[in-house]
Every structure is written in structure tokens, then in C-alpha cells.
C-alpha positions, 0 to 999 in steps of 0.5 A, spaced: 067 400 034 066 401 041 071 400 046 069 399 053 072 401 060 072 396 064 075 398 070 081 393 069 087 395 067 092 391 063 098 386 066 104 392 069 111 390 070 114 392 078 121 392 081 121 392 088 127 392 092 126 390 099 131 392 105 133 389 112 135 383 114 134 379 108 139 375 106 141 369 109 134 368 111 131 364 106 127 370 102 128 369 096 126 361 097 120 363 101 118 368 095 118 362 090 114 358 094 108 363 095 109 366 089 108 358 086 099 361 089 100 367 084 098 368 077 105 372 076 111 371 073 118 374 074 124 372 079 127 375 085 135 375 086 140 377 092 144 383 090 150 386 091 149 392 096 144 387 101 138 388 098 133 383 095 131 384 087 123 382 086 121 383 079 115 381 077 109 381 072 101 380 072 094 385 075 096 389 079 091 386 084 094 380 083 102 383 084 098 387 091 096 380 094 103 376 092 106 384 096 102 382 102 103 375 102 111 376 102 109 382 108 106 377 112 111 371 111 118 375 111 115 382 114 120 381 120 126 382 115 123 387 111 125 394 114 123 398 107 122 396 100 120 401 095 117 399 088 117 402 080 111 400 076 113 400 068 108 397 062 109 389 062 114 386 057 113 379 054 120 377 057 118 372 064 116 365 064 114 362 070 118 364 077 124 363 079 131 365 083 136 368 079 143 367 082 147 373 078 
């Protein structure tokens, strides 16, 4: 048997932390909403320190084009967000906001 490298890679998982202004803004509401037009699933959540926890699963090309997407809607609010990639986990369904 033969395996093909078609230059696509498999679906990764990404935590992306997002610093500023980000909280109280309606961030994570906006996030829902855009991500709803993604095929991607996961969460985002307020945390502790400020920041805005976005954990997401999909293609890479597809997780790039939500990151532009939340860029132009809430790029006013973002001062810096950082992103750790590791290998998709079956854990998501759907998209939602987690409170805790």
C-alpha cells in the first residue's frame, strides 16, 4: 500500500490567549458569533488574570481564518495573544462559552 502526501495536514488542537482589553467588551460573545461560520469546535472563557482563553480544534487553515476573523472584529481590544498548537483530541463538540 501506497500512502499519498497530499499536502493536507490533519485537524490540531490550539490554545490561544489573548491579552488587552478583553473582558467586559463582549469578546467571548463575539467569538461564538463568528466562530458559528467556521468548521471548528471548542470554547472560549474569561480567566482570572484578564486574559481570554480560546481553545479551538480544526485545519489549521480553517483555525488561521477564525484568528483573522476575531482580529478584525475585536482587534482593537487585543494588545497581544500568543497560541500553543498540540494534536487534536476528540474532547469538543460544537462551540460554546465556558464560564469557570
Amino acid at each position: 500500500m501506497v500512502e499519498q502526501d497530499n499536502g493536507l495536514a490533519g485537524p490540531e488542537r490550539w490554545e490561544v490567549y489573548f491579552e488587552g482589553h478583553v473582558q467586559g467588551v463582549g469578546f467571548r460573545y463575539t467569538t461564538r458569533h463568528i466562530a458559528a461560520g467556521f468548521v471548528v469546535s471548542g470554547y472560549v472563557k474569561n480567566l482570572p488574570d484578564g486574559r481570554v482563553l480560546l481553545v479551538i480544534k480544526g485545519m489549521p487553515e480553517e483555525m488561521d481564518r477564525l484568528l483573522e476573523a476575531i482580529q478584525k472584529a475585536m482587534g482593537r481590544y487585543i494588545r497581544r495573544s500568543i497560541r500553543h498548537q498540540s494534536p487534536a483530541t476528540g474532547e469538543f463538540r460544537g462551540f460554546e462559552i465556558r464560564f469557570s
